[in-house]
C-alpha positions in Angstrom: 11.1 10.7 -27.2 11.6 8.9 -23.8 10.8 12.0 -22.3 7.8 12.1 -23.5 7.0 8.7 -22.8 7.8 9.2 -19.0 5.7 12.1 -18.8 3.0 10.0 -20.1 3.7 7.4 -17.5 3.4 10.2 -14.7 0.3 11.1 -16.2 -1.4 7.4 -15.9 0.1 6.9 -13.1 -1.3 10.0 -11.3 -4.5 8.9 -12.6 -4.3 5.3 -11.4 -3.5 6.7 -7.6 -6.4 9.0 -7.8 -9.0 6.2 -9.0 -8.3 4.8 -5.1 -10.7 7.5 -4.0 -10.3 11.2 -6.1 -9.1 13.7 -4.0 -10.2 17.3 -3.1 -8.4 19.4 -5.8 -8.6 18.7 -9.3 -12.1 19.2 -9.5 -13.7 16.6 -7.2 -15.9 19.0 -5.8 -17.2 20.5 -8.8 -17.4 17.3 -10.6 -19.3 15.9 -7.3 -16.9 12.7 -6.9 -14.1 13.6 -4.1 -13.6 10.5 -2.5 -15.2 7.8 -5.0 -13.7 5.2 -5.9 -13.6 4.8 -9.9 -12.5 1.3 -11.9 -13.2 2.6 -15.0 -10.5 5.2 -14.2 -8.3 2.7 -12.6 -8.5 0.5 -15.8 -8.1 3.0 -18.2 -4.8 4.8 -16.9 -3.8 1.2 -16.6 -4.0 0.9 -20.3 -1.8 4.2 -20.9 0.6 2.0 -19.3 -0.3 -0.9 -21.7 -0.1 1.2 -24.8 3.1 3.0 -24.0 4.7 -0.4 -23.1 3.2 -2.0 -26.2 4.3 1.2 -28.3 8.3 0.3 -27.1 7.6 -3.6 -28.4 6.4 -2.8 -31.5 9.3 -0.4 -32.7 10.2 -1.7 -36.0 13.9 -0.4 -36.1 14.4 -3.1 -34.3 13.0 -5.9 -36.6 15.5 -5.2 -39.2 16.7 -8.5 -40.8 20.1 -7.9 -40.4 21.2 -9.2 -37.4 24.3 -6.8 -37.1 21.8 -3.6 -37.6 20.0 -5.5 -34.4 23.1 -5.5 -32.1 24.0 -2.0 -33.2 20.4 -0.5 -32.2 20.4 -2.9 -29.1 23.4 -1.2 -27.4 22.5 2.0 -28.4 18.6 1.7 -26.5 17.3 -1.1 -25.2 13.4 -1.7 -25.4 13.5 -3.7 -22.0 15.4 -0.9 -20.3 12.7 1.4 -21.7 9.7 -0.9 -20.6 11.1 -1.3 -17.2 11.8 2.6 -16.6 8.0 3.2 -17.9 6.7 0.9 -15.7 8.7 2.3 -12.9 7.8 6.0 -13.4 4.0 5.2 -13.7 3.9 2.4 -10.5 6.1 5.1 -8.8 3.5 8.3 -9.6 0.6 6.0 -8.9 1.9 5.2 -5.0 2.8 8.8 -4.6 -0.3 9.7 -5.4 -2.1 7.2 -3.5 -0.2 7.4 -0.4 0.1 11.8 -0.1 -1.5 11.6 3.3 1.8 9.9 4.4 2.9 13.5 3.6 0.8 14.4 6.6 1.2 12.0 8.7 5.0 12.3 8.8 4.9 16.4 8.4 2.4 17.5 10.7 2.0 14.5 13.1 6.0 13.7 12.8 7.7 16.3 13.1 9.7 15.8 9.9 10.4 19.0 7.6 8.3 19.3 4.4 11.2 18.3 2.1 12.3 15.1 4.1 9.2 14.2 4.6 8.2 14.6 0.5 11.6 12.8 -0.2 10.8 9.7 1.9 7.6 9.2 0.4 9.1 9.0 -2.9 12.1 6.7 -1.9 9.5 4.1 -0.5 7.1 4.7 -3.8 10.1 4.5 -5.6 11.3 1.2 -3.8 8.0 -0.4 -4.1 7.6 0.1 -7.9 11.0 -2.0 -8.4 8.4 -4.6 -8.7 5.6 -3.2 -11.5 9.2 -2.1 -13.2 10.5 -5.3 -13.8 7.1 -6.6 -15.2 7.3 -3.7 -17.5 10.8 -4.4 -18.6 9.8 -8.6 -18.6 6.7 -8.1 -20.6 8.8 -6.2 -23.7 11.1 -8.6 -23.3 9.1 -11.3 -24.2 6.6 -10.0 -26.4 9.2 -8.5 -28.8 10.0 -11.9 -29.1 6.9 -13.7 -30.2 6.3 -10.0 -32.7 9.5 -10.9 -33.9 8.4 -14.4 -34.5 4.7 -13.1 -36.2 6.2 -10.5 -38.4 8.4 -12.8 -39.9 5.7 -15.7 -40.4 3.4 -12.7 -42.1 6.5 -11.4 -43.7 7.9 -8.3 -43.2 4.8 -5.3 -43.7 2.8 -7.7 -45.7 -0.9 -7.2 -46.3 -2.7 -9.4 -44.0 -4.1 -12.4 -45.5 -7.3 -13.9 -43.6 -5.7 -16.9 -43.0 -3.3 -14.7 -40.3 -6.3 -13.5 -38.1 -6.0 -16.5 -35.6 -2.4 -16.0 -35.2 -3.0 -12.5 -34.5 -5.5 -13.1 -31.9 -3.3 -15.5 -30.3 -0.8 -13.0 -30.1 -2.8 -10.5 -28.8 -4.3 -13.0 -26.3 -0.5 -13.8 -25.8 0.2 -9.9 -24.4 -2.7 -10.2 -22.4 -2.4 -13.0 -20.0 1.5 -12.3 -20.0 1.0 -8.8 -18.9 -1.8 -9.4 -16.3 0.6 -12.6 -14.5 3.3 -10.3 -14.5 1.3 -7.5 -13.0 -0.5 -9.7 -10.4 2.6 -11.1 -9.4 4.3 -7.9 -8.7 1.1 -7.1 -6.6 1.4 -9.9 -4.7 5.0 -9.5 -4.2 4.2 -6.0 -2.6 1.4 -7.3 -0.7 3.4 -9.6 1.2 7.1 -9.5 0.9 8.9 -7.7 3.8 5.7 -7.5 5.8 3.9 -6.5 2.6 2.1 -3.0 2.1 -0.5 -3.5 -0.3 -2.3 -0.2 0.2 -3.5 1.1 -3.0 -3.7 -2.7 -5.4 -5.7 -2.2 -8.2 -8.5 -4.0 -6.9 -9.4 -1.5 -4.4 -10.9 0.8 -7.1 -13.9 -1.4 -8.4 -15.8 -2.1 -5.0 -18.2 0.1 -6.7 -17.9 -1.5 -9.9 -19.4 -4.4 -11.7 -16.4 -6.4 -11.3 -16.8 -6.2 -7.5 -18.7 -9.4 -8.5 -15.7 -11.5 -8.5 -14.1 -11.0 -5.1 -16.7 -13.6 -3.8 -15.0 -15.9 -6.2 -11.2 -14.4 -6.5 -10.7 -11.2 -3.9 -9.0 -8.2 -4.5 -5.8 -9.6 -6.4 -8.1 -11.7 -8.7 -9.8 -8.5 -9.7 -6.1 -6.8 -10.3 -5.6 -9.5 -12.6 -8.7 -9.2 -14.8 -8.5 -5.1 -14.9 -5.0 -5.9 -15.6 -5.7 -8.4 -18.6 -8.6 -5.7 -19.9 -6.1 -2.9 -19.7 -3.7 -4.1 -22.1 -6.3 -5.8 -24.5 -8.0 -2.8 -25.1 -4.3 -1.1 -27.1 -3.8 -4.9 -28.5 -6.9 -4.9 -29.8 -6.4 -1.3 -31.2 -3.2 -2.3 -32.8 -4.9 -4.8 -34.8 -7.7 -3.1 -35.7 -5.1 -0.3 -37.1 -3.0 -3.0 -38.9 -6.0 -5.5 -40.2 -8.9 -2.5 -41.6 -9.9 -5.1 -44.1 -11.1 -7.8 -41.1 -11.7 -4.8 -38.7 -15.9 -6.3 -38.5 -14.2 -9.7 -37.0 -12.3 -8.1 -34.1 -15.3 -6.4 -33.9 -17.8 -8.9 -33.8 -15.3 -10.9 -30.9 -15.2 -8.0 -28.7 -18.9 -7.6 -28.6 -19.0 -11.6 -28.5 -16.9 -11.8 -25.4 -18.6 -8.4 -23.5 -22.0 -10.3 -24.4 -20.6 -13.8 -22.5 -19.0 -12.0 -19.7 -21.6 -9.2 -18.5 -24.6 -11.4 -17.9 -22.3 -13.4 -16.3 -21.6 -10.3 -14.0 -24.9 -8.9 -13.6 -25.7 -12.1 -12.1 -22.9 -12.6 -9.6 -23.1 -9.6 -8.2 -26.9 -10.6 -7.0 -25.6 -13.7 -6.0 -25.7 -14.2 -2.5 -23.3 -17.3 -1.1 -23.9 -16.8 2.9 -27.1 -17.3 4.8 -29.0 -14.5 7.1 -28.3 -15.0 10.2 -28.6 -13.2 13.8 -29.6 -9.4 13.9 -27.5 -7.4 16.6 -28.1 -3.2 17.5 -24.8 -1.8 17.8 -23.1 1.4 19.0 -20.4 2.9 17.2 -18.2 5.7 18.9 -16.1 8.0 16.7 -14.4 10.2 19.7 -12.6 12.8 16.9 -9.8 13.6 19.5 -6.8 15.4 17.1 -4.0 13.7 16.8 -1.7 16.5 17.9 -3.5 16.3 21.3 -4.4 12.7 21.4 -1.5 12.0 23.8 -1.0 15.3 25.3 -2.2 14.3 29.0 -4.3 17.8 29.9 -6.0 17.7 26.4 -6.4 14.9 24.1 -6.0 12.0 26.8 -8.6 14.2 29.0 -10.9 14.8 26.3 -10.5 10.8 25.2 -10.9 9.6 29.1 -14.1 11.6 29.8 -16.1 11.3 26.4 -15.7 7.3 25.9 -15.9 6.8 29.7 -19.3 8.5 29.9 -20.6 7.0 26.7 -19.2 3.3 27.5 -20.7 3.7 31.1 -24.0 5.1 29.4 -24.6 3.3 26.1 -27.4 0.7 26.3 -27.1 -1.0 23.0 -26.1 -4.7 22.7 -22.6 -3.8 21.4 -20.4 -0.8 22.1 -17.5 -0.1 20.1 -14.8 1.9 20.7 -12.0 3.1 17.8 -8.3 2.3 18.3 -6.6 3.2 21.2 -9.7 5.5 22.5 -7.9 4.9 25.8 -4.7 5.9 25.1 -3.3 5.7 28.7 -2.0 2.1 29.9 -4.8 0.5 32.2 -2.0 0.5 35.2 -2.0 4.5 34.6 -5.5 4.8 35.2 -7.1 5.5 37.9 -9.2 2.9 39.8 -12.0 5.0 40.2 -11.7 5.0 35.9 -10.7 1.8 35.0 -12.8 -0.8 37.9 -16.0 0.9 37.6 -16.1 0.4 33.9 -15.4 -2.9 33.9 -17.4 -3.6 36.3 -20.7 -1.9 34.8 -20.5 -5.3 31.7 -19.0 -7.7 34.5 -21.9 -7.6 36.6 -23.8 -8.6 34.3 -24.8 -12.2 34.5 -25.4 -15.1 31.6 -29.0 -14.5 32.6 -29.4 -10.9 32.4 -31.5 -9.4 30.5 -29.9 -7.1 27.7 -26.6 -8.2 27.9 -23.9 -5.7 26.5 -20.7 -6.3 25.3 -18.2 -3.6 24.6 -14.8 -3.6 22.5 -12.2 -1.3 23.7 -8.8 -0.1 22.4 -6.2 0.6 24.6 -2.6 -0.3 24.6 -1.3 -2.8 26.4 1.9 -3.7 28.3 4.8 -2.8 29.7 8.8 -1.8 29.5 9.6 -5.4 30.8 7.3 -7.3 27.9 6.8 -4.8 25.5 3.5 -2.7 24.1 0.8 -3.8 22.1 -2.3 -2.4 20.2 -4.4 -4.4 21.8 -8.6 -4.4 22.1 -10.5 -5.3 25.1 -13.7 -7.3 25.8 -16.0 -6.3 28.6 -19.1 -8.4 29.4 -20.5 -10.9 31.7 -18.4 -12.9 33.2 -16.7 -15.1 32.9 -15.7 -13.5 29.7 -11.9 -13.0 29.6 -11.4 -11.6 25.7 -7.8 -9.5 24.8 -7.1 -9.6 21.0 -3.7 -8.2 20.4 -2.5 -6.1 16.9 -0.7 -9.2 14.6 -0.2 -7.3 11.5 1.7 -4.1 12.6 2.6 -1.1 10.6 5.9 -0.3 9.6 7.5 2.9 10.4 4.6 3.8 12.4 4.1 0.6 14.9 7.1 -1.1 14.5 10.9 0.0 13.1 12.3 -2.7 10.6 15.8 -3.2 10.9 18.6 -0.6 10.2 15.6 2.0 10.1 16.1 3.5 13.8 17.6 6.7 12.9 15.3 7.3 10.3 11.9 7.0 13.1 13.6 8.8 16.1 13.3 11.8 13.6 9.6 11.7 14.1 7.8 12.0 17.2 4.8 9.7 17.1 3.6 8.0 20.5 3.6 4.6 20.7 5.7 4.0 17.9 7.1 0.7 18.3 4.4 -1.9 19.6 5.7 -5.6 19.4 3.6 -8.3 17.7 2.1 -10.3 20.6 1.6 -14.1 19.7 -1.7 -13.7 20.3 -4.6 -16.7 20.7 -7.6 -14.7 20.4 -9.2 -14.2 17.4 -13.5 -14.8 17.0 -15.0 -13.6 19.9 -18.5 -15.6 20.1 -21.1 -13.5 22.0 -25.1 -13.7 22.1 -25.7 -15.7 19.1 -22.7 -13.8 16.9 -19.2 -14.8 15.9 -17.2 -11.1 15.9 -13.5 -10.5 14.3 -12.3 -7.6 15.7 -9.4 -6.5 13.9 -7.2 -3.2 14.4 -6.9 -0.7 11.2 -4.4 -1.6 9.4 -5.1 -5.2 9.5 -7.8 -5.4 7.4 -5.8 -5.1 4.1 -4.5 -8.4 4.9 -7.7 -10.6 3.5 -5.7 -13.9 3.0 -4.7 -13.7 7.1 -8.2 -12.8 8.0 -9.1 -16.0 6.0 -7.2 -18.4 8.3 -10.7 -17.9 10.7 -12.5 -19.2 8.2 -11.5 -22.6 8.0 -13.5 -24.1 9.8 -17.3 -22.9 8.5 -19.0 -23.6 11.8 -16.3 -21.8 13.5 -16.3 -18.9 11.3 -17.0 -15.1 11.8 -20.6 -14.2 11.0 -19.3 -10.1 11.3 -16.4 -8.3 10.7 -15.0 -5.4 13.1 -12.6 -2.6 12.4 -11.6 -0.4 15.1 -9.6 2.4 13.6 -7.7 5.8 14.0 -7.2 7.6 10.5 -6.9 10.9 12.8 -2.9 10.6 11.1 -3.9 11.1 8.2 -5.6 14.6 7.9 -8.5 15.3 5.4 -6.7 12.9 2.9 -8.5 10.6 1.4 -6.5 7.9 3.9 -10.2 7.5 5.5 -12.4 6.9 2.5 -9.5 4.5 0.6 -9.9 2.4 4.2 -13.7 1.8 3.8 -12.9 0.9 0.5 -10.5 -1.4 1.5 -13.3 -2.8 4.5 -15.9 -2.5 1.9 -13.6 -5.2 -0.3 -13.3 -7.4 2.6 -16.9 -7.4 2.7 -17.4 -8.3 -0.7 -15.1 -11.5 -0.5 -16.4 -12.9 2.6 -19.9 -11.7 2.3 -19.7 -10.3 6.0 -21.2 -7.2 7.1 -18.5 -4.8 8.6 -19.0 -2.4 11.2 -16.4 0.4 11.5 -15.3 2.3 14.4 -12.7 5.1 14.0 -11.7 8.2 15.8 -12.3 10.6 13.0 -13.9 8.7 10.1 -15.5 7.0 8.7 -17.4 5.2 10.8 -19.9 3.3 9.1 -22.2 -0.1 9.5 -21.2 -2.0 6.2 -24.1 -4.6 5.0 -22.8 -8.1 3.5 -23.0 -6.6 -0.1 -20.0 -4.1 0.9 -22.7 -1.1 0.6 -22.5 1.7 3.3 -26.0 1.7 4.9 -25.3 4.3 7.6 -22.1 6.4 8.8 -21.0 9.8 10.8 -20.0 12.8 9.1 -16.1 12.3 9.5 -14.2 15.1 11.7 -17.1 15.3 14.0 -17.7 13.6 17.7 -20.6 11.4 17.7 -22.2 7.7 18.0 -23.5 6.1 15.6 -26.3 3.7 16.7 -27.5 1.1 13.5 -28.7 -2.8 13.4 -26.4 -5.7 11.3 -27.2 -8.9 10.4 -24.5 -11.6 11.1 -23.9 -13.9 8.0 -22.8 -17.6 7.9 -22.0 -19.6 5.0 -18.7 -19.5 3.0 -17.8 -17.7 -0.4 -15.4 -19.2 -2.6 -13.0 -17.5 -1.8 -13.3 -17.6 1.8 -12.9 -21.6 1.2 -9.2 -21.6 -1.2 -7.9 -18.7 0.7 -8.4 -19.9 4.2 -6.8 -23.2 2.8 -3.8 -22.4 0.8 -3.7 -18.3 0.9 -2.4 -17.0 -2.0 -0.3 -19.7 -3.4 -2.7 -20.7 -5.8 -2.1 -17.4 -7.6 1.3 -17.0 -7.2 1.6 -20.6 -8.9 -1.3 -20.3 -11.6 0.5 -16.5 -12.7 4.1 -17.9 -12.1 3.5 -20.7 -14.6 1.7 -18.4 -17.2 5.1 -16.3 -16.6 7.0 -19.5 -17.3 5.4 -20.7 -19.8 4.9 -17.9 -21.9 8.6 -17.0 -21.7 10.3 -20.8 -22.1 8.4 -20.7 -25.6 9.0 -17.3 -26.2 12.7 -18.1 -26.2 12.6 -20.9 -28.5 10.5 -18.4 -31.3 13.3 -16.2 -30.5 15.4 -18.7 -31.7 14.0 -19.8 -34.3 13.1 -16.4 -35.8 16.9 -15.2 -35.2 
């Protein structure tokens, strides 16, 4: 029976990665949605998991009154073993298939053969679901005991009375918040613990959706939280619809009661604007789609990459000019100075008086063998504008090695593989009427340390700027997960973003998180398109920047607590 159960779990789970963005096979094409982004999906497959977890609570063998019986059954299976198992084959099939272009990037870019390579993006799946496992095995834990504690009140398969349907609701409300604390907390838990790597939460899937409306108010962990609270109401709600047929129009009539308060309430947020118009700024966005198998290879990718951004950085007449990540991928003390001067001298010259002023953002790496490398972005414009903004967030295994993990990266062969994380100053650039936060790729996933330059609202960033290089990651769907991912960012701080990336997508973002114009990914282009900088704060922008994510981490902790101190004296009671 378990076997069945876990190959549900891989099912869901499967189906939770691809709601991230669907990928190319299993119909996308046909069904015309390869690379959307689906919450329904993402909430549904959730709630397999929340019916198969709720189907291991309820089993009745265990509610025998005889307490011996009970200790016999409980060493022979154990329902919170079971729950955390589930939970851990579903968590670990949804990262795997989120993350498959890790596959790539480690294969063809690394070096690493095809089984190795498979294997260690299972172990880290694996490793990362320890956390959505024990919420599964927590959440049976505790429920069983407040079931244990209704079935007994009710009596033991007696016909429900109408006098029960409050306690039922509050045990079904009960399941809910305790399984969406326990799921946000293991999100948070992977977000941020050991550097945190919270590529593919839950809340990625519905910028597209109508909950997208509150990550002004609660960001992309808020949202986990209330698919994750939907998710497992929807087979609660089932359950008692099943076991109370004579009442079934009351369940009813509160479900339609509650879709009726909250959807207005949706509608309207998600027209709600909480910034201000501000500044309008033309921009030019350069997507250099150098391959990553030649990108560092001196007489092809680093040739390609030196003559196509120098000619269109020393060409471009736009306001703004920006560049991917590492689009010079030589060390400016390796280039030449008939490169490297010129260029900066073409926006130096340029004088606080000049007419059409231009600013461009560069990557390059920075550094040396004495004080280590960074992924670092450039400023170039009038002087005396001095503007170097170095990588803080870095990733792991492919900018940084953790500890104990050496062996395991000088396996691969990736270039630039172990920056350092610079304590760097810089941070908003303020240029012609326009506060811009560049930050590098990865970075952007990290929307409660992007919040710290929002403290101050005067101070903050009226535009947000990602310069990326998804080129590692093949024709995954890496690239369209990160504009969903920039697209969220959007949405909480009500910022346009602007996106430059090697090979896609590069895209101008509007405040709303709505793509207005992008280049066809794989191909070498610019993309020229107008933004309008934003000021104002969200909500969110305004608890984040002051206390991060503690306030979740305490407000689900406590639920957690709560929930499970009184569930232990029902226990005891019942028993």
């Amino acid at each position: 029976m378990m076997w069945a159960t876990f190959a549900a779990a891989i099912v869901a789970g499967v189906l939770q990665g691809f709601s991230m963005a669907w990928p190319q096979f299993a119909w996308g094409d046909w069904l015309g949605i390869t690379g959307q982004s689906m919450g329904w999906l993402q909430c549904l497959s959730l709630a397999l998991l929340a019916a198969l977890l709720l189907h291991i609570a309820s089993q009745e063998r265990e509610y025998k009154a005889s307490a011996s019986y009970a200790s016999k059954v409980r060493k022979r299976s154990s329902p919170t073993s079971q729950g955390f198992w589930t939970a851990g084959v579903f968590s670990t099939a949804a990262m795997c298939s989120t993350w498959g272009w890790l596959f790539v990037s480690m294969h063809q870019f690394g070096g690493l053969p095809e089984w190795l390579a498979a294997l260690a993006v299972l172990l880290l799946a694996m490793a990362l679901s320890l956390y959505f496992a024990i919420t599964g095995g927590l959440w049976v834990a505790i429920f069983r005991r407040y079931l244990l504690q209704s079935r007994l009140q009710e009596g033991r398969y007696a016909t429900h009375r109408p006098e029960m349907l409050w306690p039922e609701l509050k045990l079904g409300l009960t399941g809910v918040f305790l399984f969406a604390a326990l799921w946000t907390l293991a999100e948070l838990a992977r977000g941020q613990w050991f550097t945190g790597f919270p590529w593919g939460a839950g809340g990625y899937a519905h910028t597209q959706s109508l909950w997208s409306a509150f990550a002004p108010w609660l960001g992309v962990y808020g949202i986990g939280l209330i698919s994750a609270g939907v998710a497992m109401s929807l087979p609660l709600a089932w359950s008692l619809l099943m076991a109370s047929r004579t009442r079934a129009w009351q369940y009813l009539a509160i479900s339609v009661l509650g879709v009726a308060a909250v959807l207005p309430w949706g509608m309207n947020q998600s027209q709600h604007t909480w910034t201000q118009a501000g500044e309008k700024m033309v921009a030019r966005l350069l997507q250099g789609n150098i391959p990553q198998d030649e990108k560092f290879i001196p007489g092809q990718g680093i040739r390609i990459a030196l003559n196509w951004y120098g000619e269109e950085l020393r060409n471009s007449r736009e306001t703004l000019i920006v560049t991917p990540e590492t689009a010079i991928p030589v060390l400016p003390r390796n280039l030449p100075d008939t490169y490297w001067q010129p260029l900066k001298d073409k926006y130096q010259a340029q004088t606080a008086h000049s007419q059409n002023q231009q600013l461009a953002l560069v990557g390059i790496p920075m550094g040396g063998a004495g004080e280590g490398y960074s992924n670092s972005v450039l400023a170039f414009g009038a002087a005396p504008l001095s503007y170097r903004y170095d990588k803080q967030h870095l990733v792991p295994f492919g900018e940084f090695i953790p500890p104990f993990f050496q062996w395991f990266v000088r396996l691969m062969n990736i270039p630039l593989g172990d920056f350092e994380q610079k304590k760097s100053n810089a941070g908003v650039l303020t240029w012609q009427g326009q506060r811009l936060l560049p930050q590098i790729c990865y970075e952007d996933l990290f929307g409660e340390e992007m919040a710290q330059y929002f403290q101050n609202e005067s101070q903050a960033p009226t535009v947000l700027v990602n310069m990326s290089n998804l080129a590692w990651f093949g024709q995954t769907t890496a690239p369209a997960q990160h504009a969903y991912i920039s697209s969220m960012r959007a949405l909480e701080f009500q910022r346009p973003v602007i996106r430059a990336t090697n090979t896609g997508l590069t895209a101008f973002m509007d405040a709303k998180g709505k793509v207005s114009t992008f280049l066809t990914p794989f191909t070498r282009g610019a993309l020229v398109g107008e933004f309008e900088g934003r000021t104002g704060l969200t909500p969110y922008a305004r608890w984040v920047s002051q206390w991060g994510l503690l306030p979740l981490w305490l407000i689900c902790g406590a639920i957690v607590l709560v929930l499970g101190l009184f569930s232990l004296r029902s226990g005891s009671r019942a028993l």
